[in-house]
C-alpha positions in Angstrom: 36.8 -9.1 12.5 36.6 -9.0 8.5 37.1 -12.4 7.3 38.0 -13.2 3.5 34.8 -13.9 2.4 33.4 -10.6 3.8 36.1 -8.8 1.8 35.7 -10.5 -1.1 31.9 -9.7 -0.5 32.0 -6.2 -0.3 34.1 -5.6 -3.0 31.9 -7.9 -5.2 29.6 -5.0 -4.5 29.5 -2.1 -7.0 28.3 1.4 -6.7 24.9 2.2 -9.0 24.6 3.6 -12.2 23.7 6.8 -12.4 24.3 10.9 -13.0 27.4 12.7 -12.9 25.8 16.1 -12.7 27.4 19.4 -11.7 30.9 18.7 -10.7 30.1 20.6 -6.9 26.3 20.4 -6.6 25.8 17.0 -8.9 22.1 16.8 -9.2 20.6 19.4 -7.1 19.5 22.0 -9.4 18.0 19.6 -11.6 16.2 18.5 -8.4 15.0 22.2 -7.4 13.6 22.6 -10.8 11.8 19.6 -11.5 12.6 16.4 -9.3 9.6 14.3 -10.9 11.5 14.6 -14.9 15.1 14.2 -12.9 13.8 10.7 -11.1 11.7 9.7 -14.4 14.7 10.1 -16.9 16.9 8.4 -14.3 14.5 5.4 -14.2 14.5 5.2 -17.7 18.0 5.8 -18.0 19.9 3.8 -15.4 17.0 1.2 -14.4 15.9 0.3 -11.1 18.2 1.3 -8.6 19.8 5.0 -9.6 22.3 6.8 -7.7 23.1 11.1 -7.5 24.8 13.2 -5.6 23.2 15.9 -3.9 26.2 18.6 -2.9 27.8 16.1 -0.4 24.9 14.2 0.2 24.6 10.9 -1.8 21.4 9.5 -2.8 19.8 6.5 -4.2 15.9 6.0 -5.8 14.7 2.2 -5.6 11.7 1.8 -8.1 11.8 -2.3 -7.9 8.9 -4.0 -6.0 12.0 -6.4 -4.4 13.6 -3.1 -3.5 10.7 -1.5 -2.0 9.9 -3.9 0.4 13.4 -4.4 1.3 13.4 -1.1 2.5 9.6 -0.6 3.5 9.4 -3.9 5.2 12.0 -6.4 5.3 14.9 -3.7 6.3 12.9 -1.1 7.4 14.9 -0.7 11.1 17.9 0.5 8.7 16.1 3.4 7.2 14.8 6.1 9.3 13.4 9.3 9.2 16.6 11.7 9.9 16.2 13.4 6.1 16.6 17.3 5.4 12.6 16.6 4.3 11.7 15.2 7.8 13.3 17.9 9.4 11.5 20.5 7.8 8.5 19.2 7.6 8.7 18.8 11.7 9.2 22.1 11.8 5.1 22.3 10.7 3.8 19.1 11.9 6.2 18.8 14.8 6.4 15.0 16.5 3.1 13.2 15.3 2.8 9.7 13.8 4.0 11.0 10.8 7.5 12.2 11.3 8.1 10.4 14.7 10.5 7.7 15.3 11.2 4.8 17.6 9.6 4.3 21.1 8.0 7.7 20.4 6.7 6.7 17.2 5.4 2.7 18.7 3.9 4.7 21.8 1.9 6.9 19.7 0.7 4.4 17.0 -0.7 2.5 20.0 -2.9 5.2 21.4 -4.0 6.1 17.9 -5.0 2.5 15.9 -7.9 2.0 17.5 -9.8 5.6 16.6 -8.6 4.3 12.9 -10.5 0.7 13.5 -12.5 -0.3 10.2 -16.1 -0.3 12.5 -15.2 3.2 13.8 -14.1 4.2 10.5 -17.2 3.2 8.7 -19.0 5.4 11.3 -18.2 8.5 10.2 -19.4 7.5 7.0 -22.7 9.6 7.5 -20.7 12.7 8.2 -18.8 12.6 4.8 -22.0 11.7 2.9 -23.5 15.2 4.5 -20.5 17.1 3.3 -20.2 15.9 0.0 -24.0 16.3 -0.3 -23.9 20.2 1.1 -20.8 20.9 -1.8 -23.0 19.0 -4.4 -26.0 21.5 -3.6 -23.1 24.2 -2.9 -21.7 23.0 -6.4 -24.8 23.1 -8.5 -26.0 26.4 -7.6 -23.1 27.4 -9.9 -23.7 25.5 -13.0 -22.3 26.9 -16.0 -19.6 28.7 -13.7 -16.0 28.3 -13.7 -14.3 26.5 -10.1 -11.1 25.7 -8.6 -12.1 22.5 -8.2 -8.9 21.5 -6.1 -10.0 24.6 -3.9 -13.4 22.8 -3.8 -12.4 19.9 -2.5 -9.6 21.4 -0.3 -12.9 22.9 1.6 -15.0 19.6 1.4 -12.1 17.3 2.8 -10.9 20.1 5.4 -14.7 20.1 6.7 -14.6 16.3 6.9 -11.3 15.7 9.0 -12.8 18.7 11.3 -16.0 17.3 12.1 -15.0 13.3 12.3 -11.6 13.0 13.4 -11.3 16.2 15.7 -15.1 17.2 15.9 -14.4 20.7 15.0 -16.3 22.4 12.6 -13.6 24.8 10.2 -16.1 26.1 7.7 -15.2 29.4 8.5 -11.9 29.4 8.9 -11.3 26.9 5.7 -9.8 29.6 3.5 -7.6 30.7 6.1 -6.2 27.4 7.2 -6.3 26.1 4.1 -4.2 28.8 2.9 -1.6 28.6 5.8 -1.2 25.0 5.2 -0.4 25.3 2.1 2.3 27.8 2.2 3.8 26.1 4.9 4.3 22.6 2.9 5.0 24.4 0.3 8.0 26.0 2.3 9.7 23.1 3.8 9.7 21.1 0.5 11.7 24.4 -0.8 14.0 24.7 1.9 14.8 20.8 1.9 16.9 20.9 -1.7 18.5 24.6 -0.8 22.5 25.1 -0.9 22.0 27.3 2.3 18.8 27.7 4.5 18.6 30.0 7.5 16.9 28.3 10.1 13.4 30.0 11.7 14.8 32.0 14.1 16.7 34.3 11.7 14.0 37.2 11.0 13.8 37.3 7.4 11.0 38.3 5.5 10.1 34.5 4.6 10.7 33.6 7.8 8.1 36.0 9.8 5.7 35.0 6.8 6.3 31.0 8.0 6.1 31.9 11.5 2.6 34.2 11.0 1.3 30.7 9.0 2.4 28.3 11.4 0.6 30.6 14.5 -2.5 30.5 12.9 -2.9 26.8 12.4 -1.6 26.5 16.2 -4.5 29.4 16.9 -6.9 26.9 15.5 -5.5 23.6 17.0 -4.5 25.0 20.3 -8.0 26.7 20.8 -9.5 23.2 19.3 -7.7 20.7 22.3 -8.6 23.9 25.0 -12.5 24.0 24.3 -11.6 19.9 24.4 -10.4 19.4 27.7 -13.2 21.7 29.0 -15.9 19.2 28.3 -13.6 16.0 28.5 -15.2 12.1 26.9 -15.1 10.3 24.2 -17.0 11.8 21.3 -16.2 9.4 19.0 -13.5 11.3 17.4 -9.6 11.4 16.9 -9.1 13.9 19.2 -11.2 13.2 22.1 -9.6 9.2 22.2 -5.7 10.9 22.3 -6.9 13.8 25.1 -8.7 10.6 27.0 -5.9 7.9 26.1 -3.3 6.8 28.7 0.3 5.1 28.3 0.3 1.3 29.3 3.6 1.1 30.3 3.4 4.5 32.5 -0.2 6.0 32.6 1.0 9.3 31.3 -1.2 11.4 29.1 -0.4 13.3 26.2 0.4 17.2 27.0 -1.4 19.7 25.1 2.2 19.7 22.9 1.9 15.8 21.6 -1.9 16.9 21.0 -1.2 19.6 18.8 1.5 17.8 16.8 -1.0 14.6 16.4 -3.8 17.4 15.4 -2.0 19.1 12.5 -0.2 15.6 11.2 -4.3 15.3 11.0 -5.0 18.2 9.6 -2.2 17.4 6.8 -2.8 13.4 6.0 -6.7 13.8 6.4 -7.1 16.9 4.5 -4.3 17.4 2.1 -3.8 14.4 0.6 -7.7 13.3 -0.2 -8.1 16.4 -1.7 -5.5 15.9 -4.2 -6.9 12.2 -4.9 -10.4 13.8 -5.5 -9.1 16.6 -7.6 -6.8 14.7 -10.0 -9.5 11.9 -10.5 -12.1 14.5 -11.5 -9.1 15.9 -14.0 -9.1 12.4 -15.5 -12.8 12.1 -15.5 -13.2 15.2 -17.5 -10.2 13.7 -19.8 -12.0 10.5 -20.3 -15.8 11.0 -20.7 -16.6 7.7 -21.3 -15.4 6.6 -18.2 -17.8 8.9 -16.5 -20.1 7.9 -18.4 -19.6 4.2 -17.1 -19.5 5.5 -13.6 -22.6 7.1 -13.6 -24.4 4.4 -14.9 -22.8 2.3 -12.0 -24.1 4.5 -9.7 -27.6 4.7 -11.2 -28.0 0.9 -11.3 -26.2 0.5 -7.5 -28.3 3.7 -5.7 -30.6 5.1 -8.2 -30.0 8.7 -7.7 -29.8 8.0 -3.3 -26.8 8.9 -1.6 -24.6 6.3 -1.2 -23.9 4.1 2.3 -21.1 2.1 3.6 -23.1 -1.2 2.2 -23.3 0.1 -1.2 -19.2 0.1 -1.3 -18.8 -3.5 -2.1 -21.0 -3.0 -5.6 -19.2 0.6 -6.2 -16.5 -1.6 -8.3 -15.8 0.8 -11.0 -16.0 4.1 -8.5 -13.2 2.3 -6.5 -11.2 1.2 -9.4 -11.0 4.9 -10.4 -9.8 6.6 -7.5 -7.3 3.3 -7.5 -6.1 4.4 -11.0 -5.8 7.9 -10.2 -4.3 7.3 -7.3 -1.8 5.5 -9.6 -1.3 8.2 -11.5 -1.1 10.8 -9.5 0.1 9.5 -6.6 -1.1 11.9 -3.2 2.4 11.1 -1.4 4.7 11.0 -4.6 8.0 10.6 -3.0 8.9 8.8 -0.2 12.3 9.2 1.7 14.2 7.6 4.1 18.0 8.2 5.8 20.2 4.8 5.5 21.2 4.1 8.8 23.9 1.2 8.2 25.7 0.1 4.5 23.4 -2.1 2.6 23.4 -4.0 -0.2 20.0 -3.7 -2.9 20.1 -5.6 -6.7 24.0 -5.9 -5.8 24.2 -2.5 -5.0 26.2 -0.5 -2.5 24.0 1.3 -0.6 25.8 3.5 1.8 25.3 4.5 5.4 24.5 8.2 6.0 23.2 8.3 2.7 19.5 9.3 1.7 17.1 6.8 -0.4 14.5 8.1 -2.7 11.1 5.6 -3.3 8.7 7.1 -5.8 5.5 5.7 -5.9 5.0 8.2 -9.1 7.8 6.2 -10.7 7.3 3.0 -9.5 3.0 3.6 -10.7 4.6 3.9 -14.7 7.0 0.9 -14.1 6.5 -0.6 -18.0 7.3 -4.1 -16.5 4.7 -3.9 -13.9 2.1 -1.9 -15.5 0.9 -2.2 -18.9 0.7 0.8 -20.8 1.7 2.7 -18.2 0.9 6.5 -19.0 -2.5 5.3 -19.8 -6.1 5.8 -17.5 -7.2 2.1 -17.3 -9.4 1.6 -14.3 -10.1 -2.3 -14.8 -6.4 -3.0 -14.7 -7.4 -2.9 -10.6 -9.8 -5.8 -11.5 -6.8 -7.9 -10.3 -4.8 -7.1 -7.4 -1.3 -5.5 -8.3 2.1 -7.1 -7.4 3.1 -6.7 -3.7 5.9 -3.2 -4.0 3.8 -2.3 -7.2 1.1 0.4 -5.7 2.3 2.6 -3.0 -0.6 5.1 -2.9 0.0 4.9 1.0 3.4 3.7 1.7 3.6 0.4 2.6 5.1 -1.5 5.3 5.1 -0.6 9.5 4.9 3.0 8.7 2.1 2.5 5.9 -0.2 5.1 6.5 -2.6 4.5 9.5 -5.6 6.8 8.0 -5.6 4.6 4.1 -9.1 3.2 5.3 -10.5 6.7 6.4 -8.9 8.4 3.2 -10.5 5.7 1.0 -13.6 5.7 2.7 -14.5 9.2 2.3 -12.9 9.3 -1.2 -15.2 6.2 -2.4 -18.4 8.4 -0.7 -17.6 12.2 -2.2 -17.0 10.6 -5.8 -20.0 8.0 -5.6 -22.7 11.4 -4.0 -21.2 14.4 -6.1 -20.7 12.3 -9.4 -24.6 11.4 -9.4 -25.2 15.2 -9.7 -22.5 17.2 -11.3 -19.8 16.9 -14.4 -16.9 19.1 -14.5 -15.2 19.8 -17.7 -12.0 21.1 -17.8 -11.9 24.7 -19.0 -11.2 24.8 -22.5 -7.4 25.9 -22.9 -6.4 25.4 -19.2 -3.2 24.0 -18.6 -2.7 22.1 -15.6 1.2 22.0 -13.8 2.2 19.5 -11.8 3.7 20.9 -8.4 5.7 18.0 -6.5 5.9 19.5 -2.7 5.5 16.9 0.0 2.2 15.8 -1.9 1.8 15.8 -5.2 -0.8 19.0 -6.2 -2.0 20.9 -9.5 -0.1 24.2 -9.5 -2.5 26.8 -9.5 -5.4 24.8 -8.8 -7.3 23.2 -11.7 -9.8 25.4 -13.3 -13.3 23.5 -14.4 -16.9 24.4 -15.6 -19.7 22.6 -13.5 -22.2 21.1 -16.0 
């Protein structure tokens, strides 16, 4: 039963500032057409807690450290995953760590955290040096040429997932999957801010196109976990761990179903995102040439012109401290959502139930009263550890990413081997776009000569 002081309470409560928008559809074509400009002018507009309307769908974005680990951390049983977003993006991953919830969600972090262990991480740290060594050869064979470099590194990450988490080589079928992955993602962030979607099953045109995609990731994955359990053991990869792992509580294994969805939330968070990181950080390197200049004289004085080792990391400052401040600005997993499952209450305001919250690490990384000049590429502002709810690069919280120390690890290693070898200059002219789909990627790719 309500008592005084809970009325009084509640109604102490006030809904946020924010946009009025279309009087039916509120913000959502803003949204559709560019979602990072709508949730930066709000921020600047309205402050740190903003709320829209989405058709019928309300909807906050939190961009205060205090706010994101209320909802991250402290609170984080009240906001699940039951978003449009979620729902489409199972539709491609399925029911891996990523997009699963609850007991399923518990069971499968369990099997998985040890394969994601720091020792066994730094293990595969031969494996990435080899790759990043066979682009750099690949790489400068083509000097004076124009790349795609995030096509480049979308191969070199995509060969490094395959051969340490799932121990499957995919350099032939890079382009292909590649490809496929892409359109899919690109998909399901479309369909999550339309007025009407059709779901799969009606055979439009877009829809036999998703369906063609989707089948040949499962072709690879599917034929990946047979050849698998045909030779069963651990390997030492991701893969071979979850085929060989049993349930405590009931000694059940995971069906070829849970395998697949854990392989392609693999495929994604391994492959995608670090290749974004890699490209956006060579984007900034080419726009600051005297940073690259300080990094390769960091690398000269730590391996002098070896490849570099897990040992070396610790003396790689400056290399880290870049990918940190790229990550910063260009943040791999730009938005993160989350469905408000009871009314809550953040900076005083009312946060509804059934509503959808909205934390972007994109706008929380240019937060002008956390980060000094924020807009700017300042690498030694990591030279001190950022405020806790500050740097989201990963998430943070129980659902922070499990694979941050793999993506690091093998981000650290590519930059530190190929930047001993190669520059890449940004063609002259060449515009790069933004495209803000469930990671944050240069539209058409990012065209640079290799010097």
């Amino acid at each position: 039963m309500l008592t005084l002081a809970d009325i009084l309470d509640r109604n102490a409560r006030s809904p946020a500032p924010g946009l009025r928008g279309h009087p039916i559809l509120g913000s959502l074509p803003r949204a559709r057409r560019d979602p990072i400009a709508l949730f930066m002018d709000s921020f600047r507009d309205y402050g740190e807690v903003v709320r829209f309307r989405f058709g019928s769908m309300v909807g906050h974005l939190v961009s205060s450290p205090a706010g994101v680990n209320h909802v991250l951390a402290e609170n984080n049983k009240n906001y699940g995953k039951q978003t449009r977003g979620y729902r489409n993006l199972r539709r491609v991953l399925g029911n891996g760590l990523l997009t699963s919830e609850g007991e399923t969600w518990k069971r499968q972090r369990r099997i998985a955290q040890p394969a994601f262990h720091r020792q066994r991480i730094a293990g595969f740290a031969q494996a990435m040096v080899r790759a990043a060594e066979d682009a750099a050869a690949d790489l400068e064979s083509r000097r004076g040429l124009e790349i795609d470099m995030h096509h480049e590194m979308m191969r070199l990450t995509l060969r490094v997932v395959g051969e340490t988490l799932l121990a499957y080589d995919p350099t032939d079928a890079a382009d292909e999957v590649g490809a496929a992955l892409a359109y899919l993602l690109a998909i399901a962030n479309e369909r999550t801010s339309r007025i009407l979607d059709l779901p799969p099953l009606v055979p439009t045109r877009e829809n036999l196109r998703f369906r063609r995609a989707l089948a040949t990731l499962d072709d690879v994955v599917l034929r990946m976990i047979a050849e698998r359990r045909k030779s069963p053991g651990d390997r030492g990869d991701l893969l071979s761990m979850l085929i060989e792992s049993r349930d405590a509580e009931t000694g059940e294994a995971m069906d070829d179903r849970q395998l697949r969805d854990e392989a392609m939330t693999i495929l994604l968070a391994g492959h995608e995102t670090t290749a974004n990181a890699l490209t956006f950080t060579w984007l900034l390197l080419s726009r600051y040439p005297a940073a690259f200049r300080e990094l390769r004289s960091e690398l000269q004085r730590v391996l002098g012109g070896r490849s570099p080792q897990v040992d070396d990391l610790p003396r790689l400052t400056l290399t880290r401290r870049i990918l940190q401040e790229s990550m910063r600005l260009y943040p791999p997993a730009w938005i993160i959502a989350r469905s408000v499952i009871g009314p809550d209450e953040i900076a005083g305001y009312q946060i509804p139930a059934r509503s959808v919250l909205f934390i972007s690490p994109y706008v929380v990384h240019r937060h002008p009263g956390l980060w000094e000049d924020p807009e700017g590429f300042d690498p030694e502002r990591f030279a001190d550890e950022p405020p806790r709810g500050a740097y989201l690069p990963f998430g943070g919280g129980p659902r922070m990413c499990i694979g941050n120390a793999f993506a690091t690890l093998e981000a650290e290693l590519v930059l530190a081997t190929l930047a001993q070898r190669l520059r890449f200059d940004l063609v002259p002219g060449g515009g790069v776009e933004l495209e803000p789909s469930i990671t944050l990627r240069p539209q058409n790719g990012i065209r640079m000569n290799v010097r």
